[in-house]
N, C-alpha and C positions, 0 to 999 in steps of 0.2 A: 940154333933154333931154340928159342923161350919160349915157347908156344906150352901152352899147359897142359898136362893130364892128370885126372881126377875119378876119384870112386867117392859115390856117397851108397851107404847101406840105409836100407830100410829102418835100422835103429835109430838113424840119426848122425851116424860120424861121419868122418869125412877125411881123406887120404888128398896128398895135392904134391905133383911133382914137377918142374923142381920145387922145393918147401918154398916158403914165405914167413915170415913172420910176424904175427898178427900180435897185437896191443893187447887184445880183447879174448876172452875165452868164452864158447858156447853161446857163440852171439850169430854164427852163421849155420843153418840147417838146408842143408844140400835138399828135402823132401821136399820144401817150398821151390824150389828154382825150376825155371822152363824147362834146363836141359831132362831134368831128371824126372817131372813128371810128363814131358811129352814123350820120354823114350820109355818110359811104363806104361803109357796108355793109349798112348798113336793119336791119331786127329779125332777131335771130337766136337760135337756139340754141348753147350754147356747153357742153362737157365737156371739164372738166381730168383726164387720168389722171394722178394723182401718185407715182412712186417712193418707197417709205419705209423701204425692206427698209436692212440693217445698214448697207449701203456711202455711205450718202447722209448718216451723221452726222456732225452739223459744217459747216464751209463751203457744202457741195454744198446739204445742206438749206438755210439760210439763203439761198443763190441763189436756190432754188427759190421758195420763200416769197416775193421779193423780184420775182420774176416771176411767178408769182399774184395779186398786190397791183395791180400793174401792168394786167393782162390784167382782173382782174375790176373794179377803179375805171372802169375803158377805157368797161364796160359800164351799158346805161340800164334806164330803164323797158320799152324796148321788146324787153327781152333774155329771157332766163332762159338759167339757169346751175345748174351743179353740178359738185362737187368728188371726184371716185372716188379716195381713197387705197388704194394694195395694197403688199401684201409678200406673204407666203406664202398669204394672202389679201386677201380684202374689208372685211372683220370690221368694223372704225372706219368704213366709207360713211356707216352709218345714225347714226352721230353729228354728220356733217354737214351730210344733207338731209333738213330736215324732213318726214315723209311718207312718206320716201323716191322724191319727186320732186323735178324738178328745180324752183328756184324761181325767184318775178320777180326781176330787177336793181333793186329797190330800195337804199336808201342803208340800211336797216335789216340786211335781208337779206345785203346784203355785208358786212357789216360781222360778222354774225355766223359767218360761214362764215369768215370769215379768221380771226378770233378762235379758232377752232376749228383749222384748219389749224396757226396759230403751237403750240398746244397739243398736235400730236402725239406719238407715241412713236415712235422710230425703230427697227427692228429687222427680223428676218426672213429671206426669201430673195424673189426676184423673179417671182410666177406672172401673167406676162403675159395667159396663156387668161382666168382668172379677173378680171384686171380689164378686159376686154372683152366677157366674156361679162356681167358685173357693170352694165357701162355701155351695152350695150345691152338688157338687161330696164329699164334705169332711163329709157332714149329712147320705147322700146317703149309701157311703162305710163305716162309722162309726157304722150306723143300719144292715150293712150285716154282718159284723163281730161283732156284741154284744158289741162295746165300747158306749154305750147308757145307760142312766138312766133308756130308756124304757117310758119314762114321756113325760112331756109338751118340746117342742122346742121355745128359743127366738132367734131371729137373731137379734140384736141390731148395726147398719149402723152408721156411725159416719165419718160425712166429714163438713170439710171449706172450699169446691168450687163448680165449676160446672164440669161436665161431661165432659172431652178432652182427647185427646188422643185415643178415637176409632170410629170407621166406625159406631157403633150402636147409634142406637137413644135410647130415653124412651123407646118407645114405645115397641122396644126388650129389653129392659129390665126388663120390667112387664112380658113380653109373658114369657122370662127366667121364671122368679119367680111364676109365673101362673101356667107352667108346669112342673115343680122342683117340686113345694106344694104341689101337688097332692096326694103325699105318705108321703111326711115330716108332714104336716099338723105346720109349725113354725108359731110363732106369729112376723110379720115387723115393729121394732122399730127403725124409723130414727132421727139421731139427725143434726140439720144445727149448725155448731159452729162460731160464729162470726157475726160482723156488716156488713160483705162484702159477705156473705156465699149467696148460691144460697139457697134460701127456695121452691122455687116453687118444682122442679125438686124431692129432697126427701120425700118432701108432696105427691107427686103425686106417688111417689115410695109406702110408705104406703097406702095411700087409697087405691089405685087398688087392694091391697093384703089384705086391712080388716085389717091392722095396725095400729100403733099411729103413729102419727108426733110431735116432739118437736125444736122448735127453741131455741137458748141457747144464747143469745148475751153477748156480751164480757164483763166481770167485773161479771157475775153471775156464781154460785157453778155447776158447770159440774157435780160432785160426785153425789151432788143430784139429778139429773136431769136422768143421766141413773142411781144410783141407785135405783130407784125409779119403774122402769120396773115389778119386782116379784109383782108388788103392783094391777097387772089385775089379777093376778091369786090367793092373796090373797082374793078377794072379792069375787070369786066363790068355796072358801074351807070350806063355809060355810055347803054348804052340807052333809061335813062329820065329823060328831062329834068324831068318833072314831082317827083319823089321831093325831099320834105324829110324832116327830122327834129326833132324835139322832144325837151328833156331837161328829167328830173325837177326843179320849185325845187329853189331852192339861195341861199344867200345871196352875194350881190354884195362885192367889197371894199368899195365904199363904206357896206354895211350892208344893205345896203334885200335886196327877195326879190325875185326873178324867175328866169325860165327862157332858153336859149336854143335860137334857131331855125337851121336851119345847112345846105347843101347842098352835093356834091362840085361842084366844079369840074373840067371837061374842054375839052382841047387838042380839037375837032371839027375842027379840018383834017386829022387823023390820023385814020385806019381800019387797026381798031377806034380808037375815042376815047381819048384818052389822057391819064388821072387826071393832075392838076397840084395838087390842094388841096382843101379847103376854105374856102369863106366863113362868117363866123358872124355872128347878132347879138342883142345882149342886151334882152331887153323885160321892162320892171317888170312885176308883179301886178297894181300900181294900174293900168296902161294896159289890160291885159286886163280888167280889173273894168269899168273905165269902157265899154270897147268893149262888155262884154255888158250895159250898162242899170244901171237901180238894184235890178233883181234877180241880180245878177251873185253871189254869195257868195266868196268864198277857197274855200271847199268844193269850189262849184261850176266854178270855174275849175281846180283842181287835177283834178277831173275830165273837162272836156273838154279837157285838156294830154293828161292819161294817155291818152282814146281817142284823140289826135290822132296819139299816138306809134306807138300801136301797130295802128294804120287801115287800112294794107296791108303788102303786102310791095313790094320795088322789081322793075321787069321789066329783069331779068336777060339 
């Protein structure tokens, strides 16, 4: 059996057995990968608010893009996602999610929304109101009709200016966000991007809502900076020692299919418990087949993967 087993720690490295021999050094970060932030963070819901208004063309966009890729590859079966671009408005949303809900994290699915993303038009002015109010009717009617993990909510905010182009202040745009969370219960992760970026105005967007705030100045890794977000809810999964994860097949280097199984790793001498990693391990199709009988299907097995994934939420 070659089938793989792997640890990646919260620092970055990464353990892999049997060994391999890679060309490349510190070119692969186990943090990015599905296995290892779905088994930190269990199924979730996830909304990227993306900047696109004039000041973001060029480099800034390209970052941006380059950190969406990141954050939504990150994500599994067990996710759903969507992409809120604004400027002066919302207009482009509904180019992105089909429905206009949000969708599963499949490998289709992603794939097509970024596709979409790279295909933007840059331009505008920045109406924060609107793309919050935008992204909570899209949480709202997502949870009325079941396109939901059922889990934790992130709204992750990401602008390089200040607030133009509408008649509202901050201060309605907290009230928005105030009375939107009521029922969503999302966690408000804002990012300021740039040396020129408004910081106050996003800071004060998360406080109010019991959020994080991150400023990103120019020449540092975007990727890392939102992907880094699962990483609040990592540290309260401690609670539940039972919580695995499942990620969608996918093909092996060696060729063959299978999926992997993966669960956080915690320092329990420490209160609260304290995230150290993840473990993973790689199991073929054929051994899943075999273990369900000779009526086991590919079908069928891609089936009970997907309910396996998305079977509960973790106690938080």
């Amino acid at each position: 059996n070659d089938a793989r087993v792997y640890y990646g720690s919260i620092e970055g490295s990464f353990r892999i057995r049997p060994a391999t021999i890679s060309q490349t050094c510190n070119e692969y970060d186990p943090r990015a990968r599905p296995w290892f932030v779905a088994a930190s963070s269990g199924p979730k819901d996830v909304v990227i608010i993306l900047d696109i208004s004039g000041s973001m063309l060029g480099a800034r966009f390209d970052r941006a893009v380059e950190a969406l890729e990141q954050v939504i590859n990150s994500l599994t079966v067990a996710d759903y996602f969507a992409v809120v671009p604004f400027s002066s408005d919302t207009s482009k949303f509904s180019e992105l999610n089909a429905g206009n809900f949000m969708q599963q994290a499949t490998t289709s699915n992603k794939e097509k929304v970024l596709e979409g993303v790279r295909s933007l038009l840059i331009g505008g002015s920045t109406n924060f109101y609107s793309a919050f109010n935008t992204t909570f009717d899209l949480l709202a009617r997502s949870r009325a009709t079941e396109f939901t993990s059922g889990c934790r909510t992130a709204v992750l905010f990401l602008t390089d200016g200040e607030m133009t182009g509408t008649a509202y202040t901050v201060a309605d745009v907290q009230a928005l966000i105030a009375s939107s969370n009521v029922n969503i219960g999302a966690t408000i992760f804002t990012y300021s991007l740039g040396r020129d970026s408004d910081r106050t105005t996003p800071k004060e967007i998360a406080c109010a809502a019991g959020g994080i705030y991150t400023y990103i100045p120019d020449g540092t890794d975007l990727r890392d900076a939102m992907g880094a977000y699962y990483l609040l809810y990592a540290y309260g999964l401690g609670n539940d020692k039972g919580f695995v994860s499942w990620v969608e097949p996918y093909t092996f280097p060696n060729g063959r299919q299978g999926t992997t199984v993966s669960k956080a790793v915690y320092d329990f001498s420490r209160s609260p418990p304290l995230f150290v990693g993840v473990v993973g391990a790689d199991v073929y199709i054929e051994q899943l087949q075999a273990a369900a009988g000779p009526t086991g299907s590919y079908e069928e097995i891609l089936d009970r993967l997907l309910q396996r994934a998305v079977a509960s939420c973790p106690d938080f």
